[in-house]
N, C-alpha and C positions, 0 to 999 in steps of 0.2 A: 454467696451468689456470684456467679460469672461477671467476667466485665467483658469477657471479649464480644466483641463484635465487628459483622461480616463484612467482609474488604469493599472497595468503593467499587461497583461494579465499571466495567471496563471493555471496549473492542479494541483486537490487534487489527487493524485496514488493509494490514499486509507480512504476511509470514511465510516463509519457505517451508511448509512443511514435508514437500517430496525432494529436500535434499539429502544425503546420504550422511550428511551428520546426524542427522537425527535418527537415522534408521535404528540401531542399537536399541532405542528408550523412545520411541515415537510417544506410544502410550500414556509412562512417565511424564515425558515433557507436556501435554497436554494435560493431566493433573495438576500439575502442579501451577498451571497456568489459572486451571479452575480455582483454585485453594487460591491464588491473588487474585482473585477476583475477575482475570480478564474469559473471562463467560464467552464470548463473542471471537473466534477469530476467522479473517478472509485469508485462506492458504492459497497464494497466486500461481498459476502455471504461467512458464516459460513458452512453454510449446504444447502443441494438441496432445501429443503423448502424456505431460504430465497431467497436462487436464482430464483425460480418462483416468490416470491413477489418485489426483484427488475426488474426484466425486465418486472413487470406490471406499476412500478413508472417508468422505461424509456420511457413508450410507449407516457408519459404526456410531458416528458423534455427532449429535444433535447441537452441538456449538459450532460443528465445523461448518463456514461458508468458501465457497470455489469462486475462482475466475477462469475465464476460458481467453484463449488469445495468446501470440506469439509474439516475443522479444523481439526486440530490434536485431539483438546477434544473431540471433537465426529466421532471420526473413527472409537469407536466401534458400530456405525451405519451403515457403510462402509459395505454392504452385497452383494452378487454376484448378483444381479440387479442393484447397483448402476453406476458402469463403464455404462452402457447404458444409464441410466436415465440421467448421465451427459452428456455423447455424444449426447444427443439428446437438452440437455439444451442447448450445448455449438453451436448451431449451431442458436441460437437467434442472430439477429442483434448489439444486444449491447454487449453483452457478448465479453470483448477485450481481457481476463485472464482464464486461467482455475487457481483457488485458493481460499481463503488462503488456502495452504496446508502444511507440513512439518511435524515438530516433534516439540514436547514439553514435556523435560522430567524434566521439572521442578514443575509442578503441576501432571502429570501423570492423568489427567481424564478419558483416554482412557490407556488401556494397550499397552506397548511400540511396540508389536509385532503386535496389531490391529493397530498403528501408523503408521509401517514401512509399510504392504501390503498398507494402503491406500493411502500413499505417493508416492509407485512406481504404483501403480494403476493410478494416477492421471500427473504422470510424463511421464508414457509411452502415456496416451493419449493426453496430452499437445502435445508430439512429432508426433503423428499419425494426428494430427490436426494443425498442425503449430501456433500451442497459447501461448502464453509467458506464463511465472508460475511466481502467485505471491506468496510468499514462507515465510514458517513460521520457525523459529527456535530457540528455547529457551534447553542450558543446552544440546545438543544434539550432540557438534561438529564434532564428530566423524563419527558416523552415518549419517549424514547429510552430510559430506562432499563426503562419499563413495557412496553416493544414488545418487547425484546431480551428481556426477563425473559419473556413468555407464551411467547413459539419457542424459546428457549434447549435447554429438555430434548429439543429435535427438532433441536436442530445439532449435528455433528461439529464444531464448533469457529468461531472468528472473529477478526478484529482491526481494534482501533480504529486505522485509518487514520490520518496526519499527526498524533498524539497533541501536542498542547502547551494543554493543561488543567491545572487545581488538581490540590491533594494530595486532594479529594474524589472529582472527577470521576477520578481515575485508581484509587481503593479504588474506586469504585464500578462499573468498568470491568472490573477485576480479580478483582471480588466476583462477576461476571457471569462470570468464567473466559473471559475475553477475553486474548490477548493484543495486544500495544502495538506502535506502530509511530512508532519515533523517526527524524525528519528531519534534514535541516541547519539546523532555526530552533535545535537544538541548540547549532550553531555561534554564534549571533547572541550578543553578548555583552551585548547593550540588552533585546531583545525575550526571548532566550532563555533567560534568568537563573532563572527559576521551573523551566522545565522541564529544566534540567541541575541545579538541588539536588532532582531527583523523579530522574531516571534510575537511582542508585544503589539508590533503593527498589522498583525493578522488579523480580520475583523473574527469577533467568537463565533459565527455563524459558517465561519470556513475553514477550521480547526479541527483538523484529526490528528490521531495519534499510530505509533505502529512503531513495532521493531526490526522489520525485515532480516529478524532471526533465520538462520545460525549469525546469518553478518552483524557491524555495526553494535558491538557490543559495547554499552557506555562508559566510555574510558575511565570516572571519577565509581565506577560500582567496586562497593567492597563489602565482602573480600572479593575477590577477581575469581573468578573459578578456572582450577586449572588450564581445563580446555579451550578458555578464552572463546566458547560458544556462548554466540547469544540465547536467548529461550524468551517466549512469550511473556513469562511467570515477569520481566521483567520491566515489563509497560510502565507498571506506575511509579516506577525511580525514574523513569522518562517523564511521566506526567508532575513529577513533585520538581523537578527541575523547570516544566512548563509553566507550569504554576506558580511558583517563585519571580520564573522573568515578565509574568504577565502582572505579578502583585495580584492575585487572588487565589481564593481558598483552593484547595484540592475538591471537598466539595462541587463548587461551581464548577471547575473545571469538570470532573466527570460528568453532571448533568449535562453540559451540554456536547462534548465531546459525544455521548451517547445519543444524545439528538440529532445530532449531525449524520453520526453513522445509519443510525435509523431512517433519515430522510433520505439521503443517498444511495443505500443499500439496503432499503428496507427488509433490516436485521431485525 
C-alpha cells in the first residue's frame, strides 16, 4: 500500500509570472508548483500592459489569480486615462487585487510626486471597487503611512508586500490593519536576521506567504538550482522556515495561511 500523501495545500500572494525568465517553461513552472501543493497562485502586474497579458494566462489555469495596478517605477506612466483603463481591467474575473502599487523612494524611477497621485489614484479605486491593495513600500514610511491611513476606512482590506522592515514599520503596518507578506529573505541568514526574530510577532490572522518568484530565491535551498530562479514549487521551504520561527506545526501554519488568503482574496 502507498504511503505517499498530498502536499499541504498552499497560496503564492504574489509571483511574477509575466517575467521573461519564465517565459522558456511558464507551463512547467506552474506544474510543478501544483505537484507542491501551492494550488493557488496571485501573478502580480506591474503595469496595465502586464495586466492584460496575465488575465490572458488565467483564462488557460484555473489556479491562476491577477492583480491589476501600476508600480511605483512606472507611475510616471500613470496618465489621466489610466484610473479607467484600470477599472475596466479590474472588473476581469481573475483580477482578486488592485496592485503592486505604493511608493518606492529608494530607487526613485518614477518621481516621488508622480508616485504619490498614482498611489492614491489606485487606493481610492481599490475602495470604489471593494479590491484589497496589494501594496508596495520601500524607504517611504511616512508617506506611505499618511496615504494608507486617509483610504484605509474605504478598503476591504490590504497587504504589505515583500515585508522585511523594522519592529516599527511592521506595528505600524499592523496598526493600519494590513496584513504581511513574508518571502524567502526570510530564508537569508545574513540579510534576513531582523525579519525572522519579527515573524513570530505577526498575529496568525495576518500572515501570508509568497515567493515573488523569479526573485528572492531562498538563500539556505538545496541543491541551489543553477539558474538561481526562484519558482513557486518553492513556497513551502519558505513556509517550513515560518513555521519553525513561529514554533508551530506546518500543518497549522497552512490552515491558516489559507484562511487568510481566502479572506482577503477570496481564492
Amino acid at each position: 500500500m502507498s504511503t505517499n500523501t498530498a502536499p499541504l495545500p498552499w497560496t503564492d500572494i504574489a509571483v511574477n509570472l509575466s517575467s521573461s525568465q519564465f517565459r522558456p517553461d511558464l507551463d512547467e513552472v506552474i506544474a510543478r508548483a501544483t505537484e507542491a501543493g501551492v494550488t493557488h497562485l496571485i501573478a502580480v502586474a506591474s503595469d496595465l500592459d502586464e495586466a492584460r497579458q496575465l488575465q490572458n494566462l488565467a483564462r488557460h489555469h484555473p489556479g491562476i489569480h491577477t492583480t491589476a495596478g501600476v508600480h511605483p517605477h512606472y507611475a510616471s506612466r500613470f496618465d489621466a486615462d489610466s484610473p479607467q483603463q484600470l477599472r475596466q481591467l479590474c472588473h476581469h474575473r481573475s483580477v482578486v487585487a488592485v496592485g503592486e502599487c505604493g511608493l518606492d523612494y529608494n530607487r526613485d524611477f518614477s518621481p516621488r510626486a508622480d508616485q504619490r497621485r498614482a498611489f492614491a489614484a489606485q487606493l481610492k479605486l481599490a475602495g470604489e471597487l471593494a479590491k484589497p491593495v496589494l501594496m508596495h513600500c520601500r524607504e517611504a514610511g511616512d508617506d506611505f503611512q499618511a496615504m494608507v491611513r486617509e483610504h484605509r476606512p474605504h478598503l476591504v482590506g490590504g497587504v504589505l508586500h515583500c515585508f522585511t522592515g523594522t519592529e516599527q514599520e511592521l506595528n505600524q503596518a499592523l496598526d493600519l490593519d494590513l496584513s504581511i507578506g513574508i518571502t524567502g529573505w526570510v530564508c537569508d541568514e545574513r540579510r534576513g536576521q531582523e525579519l525572522a526574530q519579527l515573524v513570530p510577532s505577526i498575529p496568525a490572522d495576518r500572515l501570508l506567504l509568497e515567493t515573488d518568484a523569479p526573485y528572492l530565491l531562498p538563500r539556505d535551498l538545496r541543491p541551489k538550482p543553477k539558474s538561481r530562479r526562484n519558482e513557486p514549487r518553492w513556497l513551502p521551504h519558505i513556509a517550513n522556515k515560518v513555521a519553525e520561527l513561529r514554533n508551530e506545526s506546518l500543518e497549522s501554519l497552512s490552515y491558516q495561511c489559507q484562511l487568510n488568503a481566502k479572506r482577503l482574496f477570496q481564492v
